[in-house]
KOLBARO-211440 format. One record per residue: residue in three letters; x negated, y negated, z of N, C-alpha, C, O in turn. Coordinates in steps of 0.2 Angstrom, whole numbers, plus 2048, in hexadecimal, padded with zeros to 3 digits. Layout:
('ALA'; (X; Y; Z); (X; Y; Z); (X; Y; Z); (X; Y; Z)),
...
//
This chain:
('UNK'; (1AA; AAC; F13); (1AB; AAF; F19); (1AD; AAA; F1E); (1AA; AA5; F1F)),
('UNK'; (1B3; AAB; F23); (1B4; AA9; F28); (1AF; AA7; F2E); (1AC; AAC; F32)),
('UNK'; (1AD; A9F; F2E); (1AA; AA2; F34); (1AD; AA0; F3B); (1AE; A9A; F3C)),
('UNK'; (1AE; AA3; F3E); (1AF; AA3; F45); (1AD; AA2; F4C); (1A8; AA4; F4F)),
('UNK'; (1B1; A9E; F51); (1AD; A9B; F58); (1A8; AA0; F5B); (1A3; A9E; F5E)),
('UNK'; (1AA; AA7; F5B); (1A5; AAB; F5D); (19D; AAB; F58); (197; AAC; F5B)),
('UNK'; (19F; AAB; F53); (198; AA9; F4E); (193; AA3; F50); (18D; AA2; F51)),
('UNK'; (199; A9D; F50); (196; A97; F53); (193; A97; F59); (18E; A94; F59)),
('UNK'; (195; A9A; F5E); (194; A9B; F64); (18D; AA0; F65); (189; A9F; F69)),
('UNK'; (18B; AA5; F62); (186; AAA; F60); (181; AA6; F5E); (17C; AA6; F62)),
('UNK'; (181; AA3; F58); (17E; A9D; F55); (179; A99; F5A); (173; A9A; F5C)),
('UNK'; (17E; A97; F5B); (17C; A8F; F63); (178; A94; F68); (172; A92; F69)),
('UNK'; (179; A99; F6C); (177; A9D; F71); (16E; AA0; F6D); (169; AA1; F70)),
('UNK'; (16E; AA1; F68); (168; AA2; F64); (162; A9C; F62); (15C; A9D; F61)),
('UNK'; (166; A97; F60); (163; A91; F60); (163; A8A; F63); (15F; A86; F61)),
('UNK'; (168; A89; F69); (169; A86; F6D); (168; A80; F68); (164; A7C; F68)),
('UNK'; (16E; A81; F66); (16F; A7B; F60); (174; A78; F60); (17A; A7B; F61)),
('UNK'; (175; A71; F5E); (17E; A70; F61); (182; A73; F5D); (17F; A75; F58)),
('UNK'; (188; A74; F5F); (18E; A78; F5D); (190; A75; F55); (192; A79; F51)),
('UNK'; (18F; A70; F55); (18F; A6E; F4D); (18D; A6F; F47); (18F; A6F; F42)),
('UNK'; (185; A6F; F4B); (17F; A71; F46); (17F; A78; F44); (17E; A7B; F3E)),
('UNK'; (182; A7B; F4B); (182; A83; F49); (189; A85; F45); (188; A8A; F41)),
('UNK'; (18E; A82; F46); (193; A84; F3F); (191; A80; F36); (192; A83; F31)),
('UNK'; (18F; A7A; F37); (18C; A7B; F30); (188; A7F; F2F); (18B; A83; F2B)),
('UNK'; (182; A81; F31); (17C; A86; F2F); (180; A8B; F2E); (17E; A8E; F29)),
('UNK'; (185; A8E; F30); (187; A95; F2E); (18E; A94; F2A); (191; A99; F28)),
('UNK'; (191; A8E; F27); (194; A8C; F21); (18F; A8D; F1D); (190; A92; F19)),
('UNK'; (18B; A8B; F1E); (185; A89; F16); (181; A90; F16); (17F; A92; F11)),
('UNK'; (180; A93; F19); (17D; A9B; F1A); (183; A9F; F18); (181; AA5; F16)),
('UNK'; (18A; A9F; F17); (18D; AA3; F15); (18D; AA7; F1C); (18C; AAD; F1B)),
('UNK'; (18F; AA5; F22); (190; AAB; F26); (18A; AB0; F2A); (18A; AB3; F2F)),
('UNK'; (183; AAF; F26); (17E; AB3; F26); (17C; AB0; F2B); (17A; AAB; F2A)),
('UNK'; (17B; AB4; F34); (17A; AAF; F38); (171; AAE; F3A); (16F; AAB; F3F)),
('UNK'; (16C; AB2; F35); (166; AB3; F35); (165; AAD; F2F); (160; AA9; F2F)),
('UNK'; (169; AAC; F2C); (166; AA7; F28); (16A; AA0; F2A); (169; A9B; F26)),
('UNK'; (16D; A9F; F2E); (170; A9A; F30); (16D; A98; F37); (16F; A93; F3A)),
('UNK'; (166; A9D; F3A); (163; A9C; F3F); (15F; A99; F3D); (15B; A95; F40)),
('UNK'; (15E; A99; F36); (158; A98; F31); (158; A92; F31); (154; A8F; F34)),
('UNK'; (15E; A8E; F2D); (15F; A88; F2C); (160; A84; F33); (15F; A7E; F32)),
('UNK'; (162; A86; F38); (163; A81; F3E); (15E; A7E; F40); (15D; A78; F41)),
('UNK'; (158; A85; F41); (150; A83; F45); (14D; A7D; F3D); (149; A78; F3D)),
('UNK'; (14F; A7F; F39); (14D; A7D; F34); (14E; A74; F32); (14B; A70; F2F)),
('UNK'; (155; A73; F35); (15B; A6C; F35); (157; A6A; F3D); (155; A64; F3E)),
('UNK'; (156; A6D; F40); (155; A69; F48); (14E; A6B; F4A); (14F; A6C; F50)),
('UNK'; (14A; A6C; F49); (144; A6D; F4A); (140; A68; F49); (13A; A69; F4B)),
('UNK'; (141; A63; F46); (13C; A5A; F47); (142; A57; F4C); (141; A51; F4E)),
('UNK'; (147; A59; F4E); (149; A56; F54); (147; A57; F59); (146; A52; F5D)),
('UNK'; (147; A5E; F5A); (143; A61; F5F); (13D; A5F; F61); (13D; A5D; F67)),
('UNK'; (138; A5F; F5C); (131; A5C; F5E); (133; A57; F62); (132; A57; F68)),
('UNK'; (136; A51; F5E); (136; A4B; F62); (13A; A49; F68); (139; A44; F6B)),
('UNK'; (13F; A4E; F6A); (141; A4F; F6E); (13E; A51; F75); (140; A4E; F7B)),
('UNK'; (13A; A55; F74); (134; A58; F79); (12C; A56; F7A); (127; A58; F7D)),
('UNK'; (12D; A52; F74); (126; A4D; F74); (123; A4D; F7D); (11F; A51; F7F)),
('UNK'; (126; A49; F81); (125; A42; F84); (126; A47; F8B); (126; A44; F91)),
('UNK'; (129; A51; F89); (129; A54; F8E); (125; A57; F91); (120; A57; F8E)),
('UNK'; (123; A5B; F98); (11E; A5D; F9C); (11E; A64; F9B); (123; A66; F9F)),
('UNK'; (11B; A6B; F97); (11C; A6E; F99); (117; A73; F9D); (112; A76; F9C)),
('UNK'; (11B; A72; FA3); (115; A74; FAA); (117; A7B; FAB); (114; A7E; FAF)),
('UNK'; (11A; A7F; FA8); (11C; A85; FAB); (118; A8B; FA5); (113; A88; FA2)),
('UNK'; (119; A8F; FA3); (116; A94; F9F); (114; A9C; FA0); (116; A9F; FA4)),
('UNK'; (110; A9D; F9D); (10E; AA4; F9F); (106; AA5; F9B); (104; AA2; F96)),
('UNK'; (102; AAA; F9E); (0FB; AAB; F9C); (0FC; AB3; F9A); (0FE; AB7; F9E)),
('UNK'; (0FB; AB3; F93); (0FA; AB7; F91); (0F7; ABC; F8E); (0F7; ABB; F88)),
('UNK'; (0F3; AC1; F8E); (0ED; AC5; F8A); (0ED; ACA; F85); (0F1; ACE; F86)),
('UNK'; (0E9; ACB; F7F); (0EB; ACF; F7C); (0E2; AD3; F7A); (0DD; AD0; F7B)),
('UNK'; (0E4; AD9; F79); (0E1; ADC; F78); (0DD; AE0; F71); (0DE; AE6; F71)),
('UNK'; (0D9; ADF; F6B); (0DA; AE3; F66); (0D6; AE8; F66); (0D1; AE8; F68)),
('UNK'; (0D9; AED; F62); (0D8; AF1; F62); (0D4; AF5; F5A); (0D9; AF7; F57)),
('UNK'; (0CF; AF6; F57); (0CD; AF6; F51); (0D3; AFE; F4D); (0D6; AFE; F48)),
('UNK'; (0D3; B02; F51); (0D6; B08; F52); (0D8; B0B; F58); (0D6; B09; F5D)),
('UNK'; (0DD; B11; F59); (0DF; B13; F5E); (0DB; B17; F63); (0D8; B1C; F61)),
('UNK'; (0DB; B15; F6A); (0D6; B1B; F6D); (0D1; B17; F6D); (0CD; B19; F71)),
('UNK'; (0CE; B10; F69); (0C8; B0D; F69); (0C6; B09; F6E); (0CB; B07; F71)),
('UNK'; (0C2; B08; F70); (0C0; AFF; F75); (0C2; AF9; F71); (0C0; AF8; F6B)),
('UNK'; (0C5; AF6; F74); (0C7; AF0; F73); (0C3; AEC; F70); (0C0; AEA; F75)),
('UNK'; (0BF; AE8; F69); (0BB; AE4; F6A); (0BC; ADB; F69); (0B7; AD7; F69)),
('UNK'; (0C5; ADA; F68); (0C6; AD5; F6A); (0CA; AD2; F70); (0CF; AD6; F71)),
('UNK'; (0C9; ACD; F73); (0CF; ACD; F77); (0D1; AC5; F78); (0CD; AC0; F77)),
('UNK'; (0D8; AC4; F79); (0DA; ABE; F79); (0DD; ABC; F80); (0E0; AC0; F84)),
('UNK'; (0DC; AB5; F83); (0E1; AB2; F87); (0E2; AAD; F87); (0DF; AA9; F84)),
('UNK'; (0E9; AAC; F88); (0ED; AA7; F84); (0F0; AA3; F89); (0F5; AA7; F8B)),
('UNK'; (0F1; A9D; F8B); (0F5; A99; F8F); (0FC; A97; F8C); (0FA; A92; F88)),
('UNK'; (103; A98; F8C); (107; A95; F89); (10B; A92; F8C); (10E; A96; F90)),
('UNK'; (10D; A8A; F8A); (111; A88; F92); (119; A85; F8E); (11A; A84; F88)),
('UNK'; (11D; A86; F93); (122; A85; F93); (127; A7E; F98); (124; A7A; F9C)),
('UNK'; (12B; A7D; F97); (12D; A78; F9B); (12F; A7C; FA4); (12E; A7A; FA9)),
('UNK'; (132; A82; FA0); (135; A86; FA9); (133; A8D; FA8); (131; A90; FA3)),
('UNK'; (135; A8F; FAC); (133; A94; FAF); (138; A99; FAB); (135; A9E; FAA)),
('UNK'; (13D; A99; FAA); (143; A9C; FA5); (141; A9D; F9E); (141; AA3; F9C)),
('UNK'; (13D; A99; F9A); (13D; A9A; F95); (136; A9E; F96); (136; AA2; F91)),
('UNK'; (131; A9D; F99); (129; AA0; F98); (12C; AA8; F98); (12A; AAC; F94)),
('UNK'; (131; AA9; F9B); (135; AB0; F9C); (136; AB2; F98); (134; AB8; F98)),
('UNK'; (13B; AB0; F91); (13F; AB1; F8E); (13B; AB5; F87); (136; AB4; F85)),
('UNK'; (13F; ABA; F84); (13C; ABD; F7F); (139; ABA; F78); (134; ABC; F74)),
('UNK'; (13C; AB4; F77); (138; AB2; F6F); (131; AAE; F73); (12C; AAF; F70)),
('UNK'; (132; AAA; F78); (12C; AA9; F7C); (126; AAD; F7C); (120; AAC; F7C)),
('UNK'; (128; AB3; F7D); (121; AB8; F80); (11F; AB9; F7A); (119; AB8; F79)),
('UNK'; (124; ABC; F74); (122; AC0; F6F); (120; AB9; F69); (11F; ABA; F63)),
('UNK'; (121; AB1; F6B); (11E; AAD; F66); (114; AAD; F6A); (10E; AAC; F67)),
('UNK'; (115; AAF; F72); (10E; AAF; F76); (10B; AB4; F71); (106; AB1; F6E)),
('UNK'; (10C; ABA; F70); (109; AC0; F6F); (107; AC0; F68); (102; AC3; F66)),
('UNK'; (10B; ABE; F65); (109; AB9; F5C); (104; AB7; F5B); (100; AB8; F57)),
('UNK'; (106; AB0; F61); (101; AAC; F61); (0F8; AAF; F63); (0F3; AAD; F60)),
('UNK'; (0F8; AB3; F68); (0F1; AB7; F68); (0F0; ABB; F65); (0EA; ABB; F66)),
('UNK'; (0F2; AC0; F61); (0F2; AC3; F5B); (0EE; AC0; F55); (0E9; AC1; F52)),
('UNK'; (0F2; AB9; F54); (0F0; AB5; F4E); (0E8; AB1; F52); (0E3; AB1; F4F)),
('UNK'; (0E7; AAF; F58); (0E0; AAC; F5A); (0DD; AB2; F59); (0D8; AB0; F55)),
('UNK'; (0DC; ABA; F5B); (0D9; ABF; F5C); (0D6; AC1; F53); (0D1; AC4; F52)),
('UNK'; (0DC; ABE; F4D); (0DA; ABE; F46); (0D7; AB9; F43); (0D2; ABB; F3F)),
('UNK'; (0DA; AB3; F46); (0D7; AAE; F43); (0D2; AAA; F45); (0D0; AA6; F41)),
('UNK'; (0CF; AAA; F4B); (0CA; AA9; F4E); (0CA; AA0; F50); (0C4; A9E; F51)),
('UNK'; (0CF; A9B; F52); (0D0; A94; F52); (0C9; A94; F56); (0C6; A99; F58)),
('UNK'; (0C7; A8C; F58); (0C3; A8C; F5C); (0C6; A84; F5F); (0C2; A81; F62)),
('UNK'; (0CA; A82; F5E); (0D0; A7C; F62); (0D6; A7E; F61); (0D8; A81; F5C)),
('UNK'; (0D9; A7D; F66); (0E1; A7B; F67); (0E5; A75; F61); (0E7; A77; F5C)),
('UNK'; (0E6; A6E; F62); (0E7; A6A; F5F); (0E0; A69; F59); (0DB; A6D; F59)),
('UNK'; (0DF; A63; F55); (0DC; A60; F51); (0D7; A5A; F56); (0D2; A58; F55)),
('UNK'; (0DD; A58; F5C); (0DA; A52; F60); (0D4; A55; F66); (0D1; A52; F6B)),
('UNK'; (0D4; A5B; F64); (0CC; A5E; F68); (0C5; A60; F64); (0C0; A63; F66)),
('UNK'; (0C8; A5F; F5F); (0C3; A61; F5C); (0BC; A5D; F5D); (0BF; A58; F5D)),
('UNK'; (0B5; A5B; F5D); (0B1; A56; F5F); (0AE; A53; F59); (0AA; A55; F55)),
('UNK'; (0B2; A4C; F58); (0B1; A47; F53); (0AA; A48; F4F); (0A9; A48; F49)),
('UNK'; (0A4; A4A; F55); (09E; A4B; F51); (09E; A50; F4D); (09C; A50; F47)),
('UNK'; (0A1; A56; F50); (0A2; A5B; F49); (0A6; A5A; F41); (0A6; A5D; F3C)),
('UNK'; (0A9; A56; F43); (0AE; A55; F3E); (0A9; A4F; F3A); (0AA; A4F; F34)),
('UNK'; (0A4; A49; F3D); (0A2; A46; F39); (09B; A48; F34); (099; A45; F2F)),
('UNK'; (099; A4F; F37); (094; A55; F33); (097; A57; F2D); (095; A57; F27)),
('UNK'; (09C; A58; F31); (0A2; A5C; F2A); (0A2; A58; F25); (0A0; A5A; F20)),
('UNK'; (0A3; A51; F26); (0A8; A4B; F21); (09E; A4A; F1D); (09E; A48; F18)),
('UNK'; (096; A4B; F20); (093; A4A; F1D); (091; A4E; F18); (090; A4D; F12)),
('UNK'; (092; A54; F1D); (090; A59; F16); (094; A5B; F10); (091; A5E; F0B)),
('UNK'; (099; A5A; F10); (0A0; A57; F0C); (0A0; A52; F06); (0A3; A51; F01)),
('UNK'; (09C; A50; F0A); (09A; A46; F03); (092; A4B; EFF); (090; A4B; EF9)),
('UNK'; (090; A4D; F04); (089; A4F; F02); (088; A54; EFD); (085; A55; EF8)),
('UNK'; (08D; A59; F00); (08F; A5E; EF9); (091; A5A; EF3); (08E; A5B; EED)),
('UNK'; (097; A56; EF4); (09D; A52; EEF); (095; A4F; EE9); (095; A50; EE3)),
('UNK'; (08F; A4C; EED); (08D; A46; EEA); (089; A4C; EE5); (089; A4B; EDF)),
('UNK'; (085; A52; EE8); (082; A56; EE4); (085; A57; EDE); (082; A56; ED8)),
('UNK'; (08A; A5A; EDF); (08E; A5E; ED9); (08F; A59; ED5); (093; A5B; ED1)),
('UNK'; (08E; A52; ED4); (08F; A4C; ED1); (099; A4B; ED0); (09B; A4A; ECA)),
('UNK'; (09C; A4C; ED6); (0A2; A49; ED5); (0A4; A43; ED3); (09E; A41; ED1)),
('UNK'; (0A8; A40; ED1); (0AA; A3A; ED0); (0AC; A34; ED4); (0B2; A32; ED5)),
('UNK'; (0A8; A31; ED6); (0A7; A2C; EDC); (0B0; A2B; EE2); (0B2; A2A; EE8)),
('UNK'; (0B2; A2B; EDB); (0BA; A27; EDC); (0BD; A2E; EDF); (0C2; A2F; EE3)),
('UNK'; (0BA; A32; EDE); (0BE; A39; EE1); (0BC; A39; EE9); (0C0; A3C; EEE)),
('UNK'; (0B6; A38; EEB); (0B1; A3B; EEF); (0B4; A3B; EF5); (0B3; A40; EF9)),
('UNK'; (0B9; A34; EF6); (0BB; A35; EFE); (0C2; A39; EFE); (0C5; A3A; F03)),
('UNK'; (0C3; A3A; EFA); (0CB; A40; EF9); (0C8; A49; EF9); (0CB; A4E; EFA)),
('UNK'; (0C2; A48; EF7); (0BE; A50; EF6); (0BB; A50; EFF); (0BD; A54; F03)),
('UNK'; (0B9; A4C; F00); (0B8; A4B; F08); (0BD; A4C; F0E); (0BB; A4F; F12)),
('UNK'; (0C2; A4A; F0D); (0CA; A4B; F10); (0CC; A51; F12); (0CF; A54; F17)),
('UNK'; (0CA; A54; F0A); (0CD; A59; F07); (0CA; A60; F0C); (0CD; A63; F0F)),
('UNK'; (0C2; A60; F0A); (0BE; A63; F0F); (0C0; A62; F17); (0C0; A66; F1C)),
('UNK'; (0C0; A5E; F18); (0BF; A5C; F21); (0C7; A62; F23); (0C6; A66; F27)),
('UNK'; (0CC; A60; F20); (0D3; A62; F20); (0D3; A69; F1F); (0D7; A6C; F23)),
('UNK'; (0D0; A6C; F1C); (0CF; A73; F1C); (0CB; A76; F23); (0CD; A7B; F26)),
('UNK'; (0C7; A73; F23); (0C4; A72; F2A); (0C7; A74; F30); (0C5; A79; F34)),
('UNK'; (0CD; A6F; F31); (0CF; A70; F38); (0D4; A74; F35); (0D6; A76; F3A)),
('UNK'; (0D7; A77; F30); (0DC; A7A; F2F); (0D7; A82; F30); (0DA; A88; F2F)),
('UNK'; (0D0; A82; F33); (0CE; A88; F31); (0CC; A87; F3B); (0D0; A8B; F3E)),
('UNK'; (0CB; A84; F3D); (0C7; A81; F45); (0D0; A82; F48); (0D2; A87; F4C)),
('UNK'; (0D2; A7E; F46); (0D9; A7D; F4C); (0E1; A81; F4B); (0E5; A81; F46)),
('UNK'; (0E0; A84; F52); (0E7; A89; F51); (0EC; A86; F4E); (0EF; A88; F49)),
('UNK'; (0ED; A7F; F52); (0F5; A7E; F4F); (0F5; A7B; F47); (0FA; A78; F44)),
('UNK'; (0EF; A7C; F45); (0F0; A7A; F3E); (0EF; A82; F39); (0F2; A82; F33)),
('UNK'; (0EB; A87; F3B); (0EA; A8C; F37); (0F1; A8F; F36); (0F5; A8F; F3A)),
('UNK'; (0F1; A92; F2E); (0F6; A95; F2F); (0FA; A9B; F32); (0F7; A9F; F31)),
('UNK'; (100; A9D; F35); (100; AA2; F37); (0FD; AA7; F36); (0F9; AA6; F32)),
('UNK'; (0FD; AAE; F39); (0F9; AB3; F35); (0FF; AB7; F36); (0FE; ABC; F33)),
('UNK'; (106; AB7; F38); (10C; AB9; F37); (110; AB8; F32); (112; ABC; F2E)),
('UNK'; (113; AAF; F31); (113; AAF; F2C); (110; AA7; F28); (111; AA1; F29)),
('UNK'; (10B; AAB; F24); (106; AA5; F21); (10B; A9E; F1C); (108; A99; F1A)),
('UNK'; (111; AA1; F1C); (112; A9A; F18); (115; A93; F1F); (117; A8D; F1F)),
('UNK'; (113; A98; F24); (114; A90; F2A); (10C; A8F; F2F); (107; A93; F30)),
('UNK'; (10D; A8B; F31); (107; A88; F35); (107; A8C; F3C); (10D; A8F; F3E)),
('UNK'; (102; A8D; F41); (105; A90; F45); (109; A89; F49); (10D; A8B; F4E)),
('UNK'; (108; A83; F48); (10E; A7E; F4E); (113; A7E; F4A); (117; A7A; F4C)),
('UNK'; (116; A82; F44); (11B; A80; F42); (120; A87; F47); (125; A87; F49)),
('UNK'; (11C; A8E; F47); (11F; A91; F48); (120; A92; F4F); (124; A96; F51)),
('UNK'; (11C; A8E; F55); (11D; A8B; F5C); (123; A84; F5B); (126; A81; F5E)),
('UNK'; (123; A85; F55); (129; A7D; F53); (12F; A81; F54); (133; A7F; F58)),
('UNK'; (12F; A86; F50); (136; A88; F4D); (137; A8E; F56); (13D; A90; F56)),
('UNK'; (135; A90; F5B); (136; A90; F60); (139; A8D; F64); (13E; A8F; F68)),
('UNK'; (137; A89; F64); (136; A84; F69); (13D; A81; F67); (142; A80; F6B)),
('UNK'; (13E; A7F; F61); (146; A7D; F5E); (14B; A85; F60); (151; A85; F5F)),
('UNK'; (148; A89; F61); (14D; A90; F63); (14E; A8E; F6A); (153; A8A; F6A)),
('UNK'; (14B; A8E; F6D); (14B; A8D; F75); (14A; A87; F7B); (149; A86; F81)),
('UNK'; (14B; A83; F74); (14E; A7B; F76); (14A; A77; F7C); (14D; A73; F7F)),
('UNK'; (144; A78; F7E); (13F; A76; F83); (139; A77; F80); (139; A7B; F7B)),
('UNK'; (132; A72; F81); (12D; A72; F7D); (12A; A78; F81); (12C; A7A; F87)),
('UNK'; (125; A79; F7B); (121; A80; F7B); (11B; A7C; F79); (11B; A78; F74)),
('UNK'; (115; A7F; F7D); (10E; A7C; F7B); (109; A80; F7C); (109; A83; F81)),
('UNK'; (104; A80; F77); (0FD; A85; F78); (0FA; A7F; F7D); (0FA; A79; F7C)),
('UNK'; (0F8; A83; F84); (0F3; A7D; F89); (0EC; A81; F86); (0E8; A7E; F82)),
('UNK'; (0EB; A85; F87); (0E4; A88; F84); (0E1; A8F; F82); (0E6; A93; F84)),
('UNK'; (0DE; A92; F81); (0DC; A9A; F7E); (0D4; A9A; F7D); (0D0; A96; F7A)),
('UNK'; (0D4; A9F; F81); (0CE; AA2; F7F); (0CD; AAC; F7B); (0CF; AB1; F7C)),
('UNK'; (0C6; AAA; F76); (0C6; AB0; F71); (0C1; AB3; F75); (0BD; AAF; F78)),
('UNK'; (0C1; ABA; F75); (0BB; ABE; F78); (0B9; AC3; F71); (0BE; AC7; F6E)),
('UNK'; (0B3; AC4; F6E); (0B3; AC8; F6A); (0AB; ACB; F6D); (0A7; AC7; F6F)),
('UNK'; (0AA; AD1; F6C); (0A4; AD7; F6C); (09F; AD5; F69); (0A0; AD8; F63)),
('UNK'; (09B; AD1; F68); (096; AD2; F63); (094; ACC; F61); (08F; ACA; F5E)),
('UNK'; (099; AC6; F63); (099; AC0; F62); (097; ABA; F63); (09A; AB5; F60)),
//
């Protein structure tokens, strides 16, 4: 399939990707410009990060979501979500809102209780890493194993504790920072969880 400046150009405007990047990806995709979005965010997405590292994103939007166990019910969870942006343009924009409403959806399921791993309070994590050795030593592991069975526990941990490590609840073969990754490489400006809180009934 011919691909074409208009394709290219469709491409680039979808993933604000350079003009380059986006005519390969839609050579090697054959034309298919969904899977040639696939591959760009995919090709430029650790550049991104590093590109927007070192950026301030002061702008964003506050979010809320509501769940509902059935229709016509009371709500018995609720979410607020801070999600910041670099400008004001992007907090705007459609994959921005609907990565927000994702994003509380997946808190209101999965219950995080941090944002990053760098919040979580070392003291808890050194409970963890004891009761972890202390289990390992019960079950009579194998000494040589014990600090890799330890690791292995703690790791699981924060993958259950910390939003941007659980995995989606949209789609579980990505992390949820992979899928604020592959955003943020759409819309070319960092995107960042500042904070969230869960409300649940009974809790």
């Amino acid at each position: 399939m011919a691909i074409t400046a208009a394709d290219v150009k469709q491409l680039r405007e979808l993933t604000n990707a350079p003009m380059m990047a986006c005519k390969s990806a839609l050579e090697d995709a054959g034309g298919d410009m969904e899977k040639a979005a696939e591959l760009v965010r995919e090709r430029t997405g650790a550049k991104m990060d590093a590109r927007v590292a070192d950026r301030t994103a002061g702008e964003g939007s506050v979010i809320s979501y509501l769940h509902q166990p059935s229709p016509g019910a009371p709500a018995r969870v609720g979410v607020l979500l801070q999600l910041s942006s670099e400008t004001d343009f992007v907090a705007k924009s459609e994959p921005f809102q609907e990565l927000a409403k994702q994003l509380c959806m997946h808190i209101a399921a999965s219950k995080p209780l941090f944002v990053r791993a760098e919040d979580v309070d070392p003291a808890m994590l050194d409970k963890e890493r004891e009761f972890a050795r202390k289990e390992a030593v019960e079950q009579g592991k194998p000494a040589e194993m014990i600090d890799r069975i330890v690791d292995g526990k703690v790791k699981k941990v924060l993958s259950d504790w910390v939003l941007l490590d659980q995995a989606f609840v949209i789609d579980p073969d990505r992390t949820v920072a992979q899928a604020i990754s592959d955003v943020q490489g759409q819309l070319g400006e960092k995107i960042e969880v500042a904070r969230f809180a869960r409300f649940e009934v009974g809790a």
